[in-house]
C-alpha positions as CSV (number, residue, x, y, z in Angstrom):
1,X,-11.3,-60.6,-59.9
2,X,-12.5,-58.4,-62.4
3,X,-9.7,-56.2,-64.3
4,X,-8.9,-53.6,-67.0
5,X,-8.7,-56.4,-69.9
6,X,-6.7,-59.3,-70.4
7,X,-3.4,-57.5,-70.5
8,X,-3.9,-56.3,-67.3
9,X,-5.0,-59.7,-65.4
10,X,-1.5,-61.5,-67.0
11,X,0.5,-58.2,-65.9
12,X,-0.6,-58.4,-62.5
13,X,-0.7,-62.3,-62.3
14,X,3.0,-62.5,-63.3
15,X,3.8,-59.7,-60.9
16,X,2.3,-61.8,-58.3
17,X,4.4,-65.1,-58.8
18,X,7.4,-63.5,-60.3
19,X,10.3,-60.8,-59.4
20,X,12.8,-59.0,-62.2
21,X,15.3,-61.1,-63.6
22,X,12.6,-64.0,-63.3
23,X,12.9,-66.6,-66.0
24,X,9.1,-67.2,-67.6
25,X,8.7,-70.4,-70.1
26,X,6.2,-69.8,-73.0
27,X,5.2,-71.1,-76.1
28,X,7.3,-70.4,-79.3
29,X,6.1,-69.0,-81.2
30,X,4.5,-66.7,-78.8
31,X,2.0,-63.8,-78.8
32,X,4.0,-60.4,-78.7
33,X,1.8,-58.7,-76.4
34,X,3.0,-60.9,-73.7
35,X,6.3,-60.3,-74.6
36,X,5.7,-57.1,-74.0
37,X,5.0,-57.6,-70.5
38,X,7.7,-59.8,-69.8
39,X,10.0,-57.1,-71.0
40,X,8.2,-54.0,-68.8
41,X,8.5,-56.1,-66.0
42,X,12.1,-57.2,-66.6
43,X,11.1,-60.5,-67.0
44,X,13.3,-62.9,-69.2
45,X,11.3,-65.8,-71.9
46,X,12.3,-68.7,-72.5
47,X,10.9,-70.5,-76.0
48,X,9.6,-73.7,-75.8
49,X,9.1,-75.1,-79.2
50,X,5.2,-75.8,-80.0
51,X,3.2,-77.6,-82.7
52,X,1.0,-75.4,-85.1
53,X,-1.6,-78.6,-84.1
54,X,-1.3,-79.7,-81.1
55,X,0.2,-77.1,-79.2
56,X,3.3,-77.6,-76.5
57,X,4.5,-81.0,-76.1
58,X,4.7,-81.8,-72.2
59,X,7.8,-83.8,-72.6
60,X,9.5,-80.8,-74.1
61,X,8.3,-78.5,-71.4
62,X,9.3,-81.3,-68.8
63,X,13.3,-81.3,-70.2
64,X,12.9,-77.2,-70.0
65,X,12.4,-77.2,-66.6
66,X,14.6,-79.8,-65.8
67,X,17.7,-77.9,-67.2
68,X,16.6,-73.9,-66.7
69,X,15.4,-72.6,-63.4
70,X,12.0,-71.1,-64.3
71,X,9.2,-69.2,-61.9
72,X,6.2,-69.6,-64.1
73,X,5.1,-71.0,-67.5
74,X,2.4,-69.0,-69.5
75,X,0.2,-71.0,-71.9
76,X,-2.4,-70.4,-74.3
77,X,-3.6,-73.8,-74.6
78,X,-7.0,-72.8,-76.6
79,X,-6.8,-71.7,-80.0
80,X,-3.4,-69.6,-79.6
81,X,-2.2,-66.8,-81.0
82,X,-0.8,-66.8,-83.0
83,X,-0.6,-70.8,-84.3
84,X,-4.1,-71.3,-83.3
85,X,-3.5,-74.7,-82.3
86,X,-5.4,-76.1,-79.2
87,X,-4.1,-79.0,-76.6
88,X,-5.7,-82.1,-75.9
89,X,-7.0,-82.4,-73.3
90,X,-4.6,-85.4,-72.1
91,X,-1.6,-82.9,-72.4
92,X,-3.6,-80.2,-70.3
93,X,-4.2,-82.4,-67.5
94,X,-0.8,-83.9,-67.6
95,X,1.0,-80.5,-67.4
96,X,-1.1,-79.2,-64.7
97,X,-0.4,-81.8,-62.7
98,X,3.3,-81.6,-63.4
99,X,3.5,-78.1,-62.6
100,X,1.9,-78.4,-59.6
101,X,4.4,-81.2,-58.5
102,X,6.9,-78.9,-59.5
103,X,5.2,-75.9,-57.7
104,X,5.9,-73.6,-60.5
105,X,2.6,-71.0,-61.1
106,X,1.0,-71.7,-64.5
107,X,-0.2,-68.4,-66.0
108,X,-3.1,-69.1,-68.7
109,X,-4.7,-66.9,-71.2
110,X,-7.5,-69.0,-72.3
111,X,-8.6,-65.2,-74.0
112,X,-10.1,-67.3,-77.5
113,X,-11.8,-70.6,-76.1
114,X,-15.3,-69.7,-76.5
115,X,-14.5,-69.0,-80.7
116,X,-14.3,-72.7,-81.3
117,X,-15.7,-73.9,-84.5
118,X,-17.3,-76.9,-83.8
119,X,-18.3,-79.4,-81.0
120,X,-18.1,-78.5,-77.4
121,X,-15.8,-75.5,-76.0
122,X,-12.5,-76.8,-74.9
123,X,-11.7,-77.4,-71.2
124,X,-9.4,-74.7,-69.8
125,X,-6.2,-75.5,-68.1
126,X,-7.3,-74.0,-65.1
127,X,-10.4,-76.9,-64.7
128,X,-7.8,-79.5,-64.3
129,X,-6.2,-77.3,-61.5
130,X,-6.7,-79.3,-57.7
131,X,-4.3,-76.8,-55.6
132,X,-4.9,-73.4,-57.1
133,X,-1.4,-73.1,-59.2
134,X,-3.2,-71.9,-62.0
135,X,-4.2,-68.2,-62.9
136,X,-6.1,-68.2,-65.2
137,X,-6.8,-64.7,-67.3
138,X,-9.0,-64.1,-69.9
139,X,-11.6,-61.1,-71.2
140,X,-14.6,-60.0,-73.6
141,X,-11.9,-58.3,-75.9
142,X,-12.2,-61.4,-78.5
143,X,-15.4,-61.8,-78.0
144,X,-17.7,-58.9,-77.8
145,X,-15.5,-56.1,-78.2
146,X,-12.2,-54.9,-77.2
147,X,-13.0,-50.9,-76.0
148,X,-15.1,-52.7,-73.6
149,X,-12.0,-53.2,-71.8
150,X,-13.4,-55.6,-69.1
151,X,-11.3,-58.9,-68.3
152,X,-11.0,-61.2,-65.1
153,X,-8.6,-63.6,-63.4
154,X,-8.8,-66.2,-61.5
155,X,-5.6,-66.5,-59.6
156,X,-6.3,-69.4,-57.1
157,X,-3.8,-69.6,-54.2
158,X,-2.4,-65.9,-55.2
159,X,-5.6,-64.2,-54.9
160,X,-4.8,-61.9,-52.3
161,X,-1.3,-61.2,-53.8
162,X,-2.7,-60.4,-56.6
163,X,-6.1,-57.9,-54.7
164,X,-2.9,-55.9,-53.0
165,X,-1.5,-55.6,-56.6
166,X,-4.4,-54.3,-58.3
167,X,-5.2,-52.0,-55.4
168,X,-2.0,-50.5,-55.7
169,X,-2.7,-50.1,-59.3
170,X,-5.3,-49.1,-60.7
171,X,-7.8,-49.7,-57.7
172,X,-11.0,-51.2,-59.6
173,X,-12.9,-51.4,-62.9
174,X,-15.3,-49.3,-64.8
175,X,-18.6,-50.3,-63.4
176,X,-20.9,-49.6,-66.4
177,X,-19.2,-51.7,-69.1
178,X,-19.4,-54.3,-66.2
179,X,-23.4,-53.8,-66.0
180,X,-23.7,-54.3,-69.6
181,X,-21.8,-57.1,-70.2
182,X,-23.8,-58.8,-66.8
183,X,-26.4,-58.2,-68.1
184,X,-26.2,-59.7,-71.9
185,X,-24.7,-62.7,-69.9
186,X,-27.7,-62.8,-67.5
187,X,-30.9,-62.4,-70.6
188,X,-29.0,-65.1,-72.9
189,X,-27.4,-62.6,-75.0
190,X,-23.8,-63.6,-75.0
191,X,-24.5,-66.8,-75.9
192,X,-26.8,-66.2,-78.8
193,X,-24.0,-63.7,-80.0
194,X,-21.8,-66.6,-79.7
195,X,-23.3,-68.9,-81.8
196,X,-23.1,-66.1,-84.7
197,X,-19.9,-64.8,-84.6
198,X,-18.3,-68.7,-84.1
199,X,-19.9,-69.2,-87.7
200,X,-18.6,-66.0,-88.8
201,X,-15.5,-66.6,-88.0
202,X,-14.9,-69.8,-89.0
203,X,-16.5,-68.9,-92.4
204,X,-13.9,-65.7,-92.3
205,X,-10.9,-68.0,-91.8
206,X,-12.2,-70.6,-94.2
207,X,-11.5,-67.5,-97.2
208,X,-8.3,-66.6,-96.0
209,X,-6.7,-70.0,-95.9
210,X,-8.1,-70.3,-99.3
211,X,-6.9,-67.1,-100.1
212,X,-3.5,-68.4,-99.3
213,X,-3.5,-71.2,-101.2
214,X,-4.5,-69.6,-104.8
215,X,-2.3,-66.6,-104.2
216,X,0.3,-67.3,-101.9
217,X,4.0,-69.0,-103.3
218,X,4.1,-72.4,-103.6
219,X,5.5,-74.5,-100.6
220,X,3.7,-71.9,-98.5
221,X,2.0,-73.9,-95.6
222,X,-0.7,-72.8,-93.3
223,X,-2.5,-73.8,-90.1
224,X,-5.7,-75.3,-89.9
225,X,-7.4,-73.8,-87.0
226,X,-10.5,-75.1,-85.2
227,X,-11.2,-71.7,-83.4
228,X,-10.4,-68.6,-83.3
229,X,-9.3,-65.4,-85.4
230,X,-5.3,-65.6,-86.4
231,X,-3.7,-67.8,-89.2
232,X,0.1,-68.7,-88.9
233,X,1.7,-68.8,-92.5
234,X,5.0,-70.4,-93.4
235,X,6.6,-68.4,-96.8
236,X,9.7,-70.8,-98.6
237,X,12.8,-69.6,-97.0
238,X,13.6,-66.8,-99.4
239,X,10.9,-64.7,-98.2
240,X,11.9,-62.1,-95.8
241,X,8.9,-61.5,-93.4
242,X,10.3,-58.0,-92.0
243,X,10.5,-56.9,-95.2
244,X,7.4,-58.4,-96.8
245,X,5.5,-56.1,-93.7
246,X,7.6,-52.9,-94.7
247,X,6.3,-53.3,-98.8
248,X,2.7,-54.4,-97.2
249,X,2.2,-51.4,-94.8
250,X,3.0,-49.3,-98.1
251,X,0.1,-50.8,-99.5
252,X,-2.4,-50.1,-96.1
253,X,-2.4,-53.6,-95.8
254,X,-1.6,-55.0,-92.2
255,X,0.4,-58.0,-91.3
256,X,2.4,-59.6,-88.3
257,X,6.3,-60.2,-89.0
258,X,6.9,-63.6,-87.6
259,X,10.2,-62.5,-86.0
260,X,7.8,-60.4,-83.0
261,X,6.4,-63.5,-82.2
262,X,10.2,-64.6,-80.3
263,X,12.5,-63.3,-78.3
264,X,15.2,-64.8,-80.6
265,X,13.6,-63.5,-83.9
266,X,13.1,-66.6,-85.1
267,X,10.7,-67.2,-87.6
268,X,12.1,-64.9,-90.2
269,X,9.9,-66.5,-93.3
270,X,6.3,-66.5,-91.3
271,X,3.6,-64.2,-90.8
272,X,0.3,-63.8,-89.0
273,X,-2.8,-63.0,-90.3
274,X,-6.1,-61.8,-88.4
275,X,-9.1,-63.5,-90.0
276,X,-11.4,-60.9,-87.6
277,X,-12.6,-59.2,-90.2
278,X,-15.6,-60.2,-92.7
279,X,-14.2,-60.7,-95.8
280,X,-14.4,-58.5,-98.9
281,X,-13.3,-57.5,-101.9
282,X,-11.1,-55.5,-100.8
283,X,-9.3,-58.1,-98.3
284,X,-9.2,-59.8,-101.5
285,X,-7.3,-57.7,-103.0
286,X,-4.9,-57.1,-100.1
287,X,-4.3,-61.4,-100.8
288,X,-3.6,-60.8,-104.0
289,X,-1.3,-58.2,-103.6
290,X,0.7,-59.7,-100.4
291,X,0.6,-62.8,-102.1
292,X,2.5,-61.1,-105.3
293,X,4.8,-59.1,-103.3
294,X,6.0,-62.1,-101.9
295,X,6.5,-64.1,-104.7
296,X,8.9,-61.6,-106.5
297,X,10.7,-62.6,-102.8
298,X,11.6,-65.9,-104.1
């Protein structure tokens, strides 16, 4: 089902499987958007600590669910935002097919998974899915542009929950951004596109990481990506991340505060970094600048 972005395909989804008071499981850190979500819909999160590699461990999620009652899990198990780690595929299939013994809904946002780097595109959750538990949600926004505003679901067994809710809603979706985007997809386009901005990007976050490292404090640490746009950075302790955003916004330069990435505000020493734009001088600059602003931190 086509819908009004990405955002929109998880709202509805969770509205679906969910009521408010609902318990969600997710990925800490986690992207704030969602968190927005679960918070309009008065949903509660619970953080499930995740590597900055390999993304959630399924034992981990496993004890979780054992000791909280939960109604749905959302993963991002491609290139997530904002640790841009990606699952194996092992983990994928194994979770899937614990969740689905478990009947608990798994809500995916597989939104960056064609923006891998190298090799083949990473399976989604949702192709290991035998009994329609997964919905998976996902959208152009990342990849050709976000005013388009077009994103889809694929809800399996809560398909025609999910129809009543968008009906209810906001009806349909703009058809002429639709007949656009069919029709790059149809002549080859997207793909082509593709292959260009995957190099692009992976070139862009290439720079920043290396940015990091000649500018950055020492004993800052950050991800390694194979897809993707975000970079997760780890300041030493001393560094305040709230406050390293306040002094950067002075400057026009725009970062993440680790803290809006969990409901606990944990992560007080991390930020994220959006390696969407081709680099410049000017980003440069910005490095240089957030990288000395944070050293007179320590």
């Amino acid at each position: 089902m086509v819908t009004f972005g990405c955002s929109e395909a998880l709202n509805l989804c969770l509205r679906a499987v969910t009521k408010p008071g609902d318990t969600v499981a997710v990925e800490s850190p986690v992207y704030f958007g969602f968190l927005q979500i679960l918070e309009s819909l008065d949903l509660r999160a619970l953080e499930i600590p995740t590597h900055p590699r390999e993304g959630i461990g399924v034992d981990a999620l496993e004890s979780a669910l054992k000791k909280h009652r939960v109604a749905a899990v959302f993963l991002s198990a491609n290139f997530q935002n904002p640790l841009g780690c990606c699952m194996r595929d092992r983990n994928k299939k194994a979770i899937v097919e614990m969740l689905s013994e478990m009947d608990i809904p798994l809500l995916e946002d597989d939104i960056y998974g064609d923006l891998y780097f190298e090799g083949e595109r990473p399976r989604s959750l949702k192709s290991f899915d035998r009994g329609g538990n997964v919905l998976l949600c996902s959208s152009f926004s990342k990849t050709i542009s976000p005013g388009f505003r077009i994103g889809w679901t694929v809800p399996g067994r809560h398909i025609e929950r999910v129809r009543s809710l968008k009906l209810s809603s906001t009806i349909s979706t703009s058809t002429l951004p639709q007949m656009a985007i069919a029709a790059l997809l149809a002549n080859g386009g997207y793909d082509h596109y593709l292959r260009s901005a995957r190099k692009a990007y992976a070139s862009q976050v290439l720079k920043v990481t290396d940015a990091v490292r000649r500018y950055f404090p020492e004993n800052t640490s950050v991800t390694r990506p194979m897809g993707g746009t975000v970079l997760w950075v780890e300041f030493p302790p001393s560094v305040d991340a709230i406050l390293l955003y306040r002094k950067a916004l002075e400057k026009n330069i725009s970062i993440v505060p680790g803290p809006l990435f969990s409901p606990k505000r944990q992560y007080r020493n991390c930020i994220r970094l959006n390696c969407g734009y081709p680099w410049s001088e000017r980003i440069e600059e910005a490095m240089i600048a957030l990288g000395q602003m944070a050293m007179r931190m320590e």
